[in-house]
N, C-alpha and C positions, 0 to 999 in steps of 0.2 A: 504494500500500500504506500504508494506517494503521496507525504499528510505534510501540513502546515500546524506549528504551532503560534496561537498570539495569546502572550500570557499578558499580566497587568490586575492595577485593584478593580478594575470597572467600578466606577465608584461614583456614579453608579455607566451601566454600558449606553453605549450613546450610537445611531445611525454612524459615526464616523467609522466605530469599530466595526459595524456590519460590512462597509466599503470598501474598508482595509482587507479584511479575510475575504470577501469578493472577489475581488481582483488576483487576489494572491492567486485566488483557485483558477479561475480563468487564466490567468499571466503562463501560470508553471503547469495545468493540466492537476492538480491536484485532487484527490479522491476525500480528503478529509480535512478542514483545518478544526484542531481542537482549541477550546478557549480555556485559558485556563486563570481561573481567580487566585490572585496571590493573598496566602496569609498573613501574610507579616514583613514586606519589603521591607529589606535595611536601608535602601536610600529612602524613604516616607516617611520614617518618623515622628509621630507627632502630629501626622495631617489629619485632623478629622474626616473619619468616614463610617459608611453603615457595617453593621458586623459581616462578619464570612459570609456565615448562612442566608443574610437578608441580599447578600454581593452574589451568592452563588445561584441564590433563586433567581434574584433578576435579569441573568447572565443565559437562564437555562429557558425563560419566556423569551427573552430575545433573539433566540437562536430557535425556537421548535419547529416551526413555521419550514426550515431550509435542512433537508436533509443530507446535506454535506459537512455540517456545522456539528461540532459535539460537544459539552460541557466532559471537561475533566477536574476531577478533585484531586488531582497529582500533586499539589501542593498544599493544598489547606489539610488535607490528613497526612500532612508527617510533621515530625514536631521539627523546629528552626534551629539554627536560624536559615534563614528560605535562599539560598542564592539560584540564580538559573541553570549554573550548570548543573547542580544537584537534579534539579527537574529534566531537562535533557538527559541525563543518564536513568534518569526513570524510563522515558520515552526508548530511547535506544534499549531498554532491557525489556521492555514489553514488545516493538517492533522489530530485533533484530533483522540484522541484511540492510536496514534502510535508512539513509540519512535524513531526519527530518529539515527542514525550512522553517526557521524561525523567523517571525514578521516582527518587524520593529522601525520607527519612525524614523528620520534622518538626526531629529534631536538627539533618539536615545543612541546612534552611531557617535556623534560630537563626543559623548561623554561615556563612550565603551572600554576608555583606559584607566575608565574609575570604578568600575564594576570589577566584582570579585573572579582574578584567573580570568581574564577575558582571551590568554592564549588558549585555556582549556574548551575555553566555551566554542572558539572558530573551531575546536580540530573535532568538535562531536557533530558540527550543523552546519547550515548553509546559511547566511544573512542575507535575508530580503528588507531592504530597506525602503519604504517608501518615504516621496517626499514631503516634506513638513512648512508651512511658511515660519522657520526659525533660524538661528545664525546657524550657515552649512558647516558641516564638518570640515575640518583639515586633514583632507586625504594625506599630505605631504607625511604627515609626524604620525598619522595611522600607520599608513604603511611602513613606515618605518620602526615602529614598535612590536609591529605582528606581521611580519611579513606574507605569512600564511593568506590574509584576511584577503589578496588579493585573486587568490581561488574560492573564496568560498564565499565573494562577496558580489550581491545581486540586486541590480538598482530596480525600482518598478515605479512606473507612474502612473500615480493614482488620485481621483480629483480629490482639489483641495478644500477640505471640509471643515470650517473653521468652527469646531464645535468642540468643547472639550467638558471632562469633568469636571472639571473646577469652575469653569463658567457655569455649568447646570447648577452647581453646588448653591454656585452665590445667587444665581436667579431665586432658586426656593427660598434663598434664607429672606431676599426680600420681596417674596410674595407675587413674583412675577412667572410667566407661562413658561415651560419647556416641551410644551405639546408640540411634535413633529422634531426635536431634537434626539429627543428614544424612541423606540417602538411603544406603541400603544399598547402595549401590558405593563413593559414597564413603568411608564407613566400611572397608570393605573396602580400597580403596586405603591409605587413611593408616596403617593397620595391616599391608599389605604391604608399604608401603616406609618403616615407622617414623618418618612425619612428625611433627615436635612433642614428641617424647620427650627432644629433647637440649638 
């Protein structure tokens, strides 16, 4: 199986993410992208958001709909601390034979030499990078730190969807619409169980 991971807090998940795993699948021929809700990012710290379970549900309405799409609990059932290559070698020990495709923005490229082992992380996956409107990466001092990254590293363009978490975030905190932002379950959930208002 040729599968794409896009992991992250979804915090909550947002049409941008559905666009992202979209394309991926179209782009590379892909049979599966799994989404996968992180427990406890070391670089997040401190950011308010809804717990696992209310991250995992919302993650799992927003994908039902597409059955190429799957929720994975690869990370929020093992105990941390969470880094990704940990998750990837989960992935490669349930798939063997097959290199996954890991989906990730151009932002989180910018700043892959501050994540934990980012030379481990190239030599298990493939990096699909789509693009972000934020400051580009420095190919120059990438490649120069992982030289690997220039086989396993795969650009995609994909429209630019300037929707993010953190703006949904603040919209509810002050009372304003995110309808057409998420998919209409999720909307519906976070407004049945008043996520992000407090």
């Amino acid at each position: 199986m040729k599968y794409g991971i896009l992991g992250g807090t979804f915090n909550p998940p947002h049409i941008g993410h559905l666009v992202i795993a979209e394309t991926a699948a179209d782009e590379l021929g892909l049979e599966t992208v799994f989404f996968v809700p992180a427990a406890d990012p070391p670089h997040k710290v401190g950011v308010p958001r809804a717990s696992v379970e209310d991250r995992v549900n919302m993650v799992q309405l927003a994908i039902h709909h597409n059955p190429a799409f799957r929720l994975s609990r690869a990370d929020v059932d093992r105990p941390g601390p969470h880094y990704t290559n940990d998750m990837i070698r989960l992935f490669r020990e349930q798939f063997p034979g097959q290199e996954p495709y890991f989906l990730m923005g151009s932002d989180s490229l910018r700043d892959l030499l501050s994540w934990y082992e980012p030379q481990g992380l190239i030599e298990q996956c493939y990096l699909v990078v789509m693009s972000r409107p934020v400051v580009p990466p420095d190919m120059d001092i990438l490649y120069a730190e992982l030289p690997l990254l220039r086989e396993k590293l795969i650009f995609i363009h994909s429209p630019e969807i300037s929707i993010s978490s953190t703006n949904i975030t603040a919209r509810l905190k002050s009372g304003r619409s995110i309808r057409y932002r998420v998919p209409d379950a999720v909307w519906e959930y976070i407004y049945a169980h008043d996520l992000y208002t407090r």
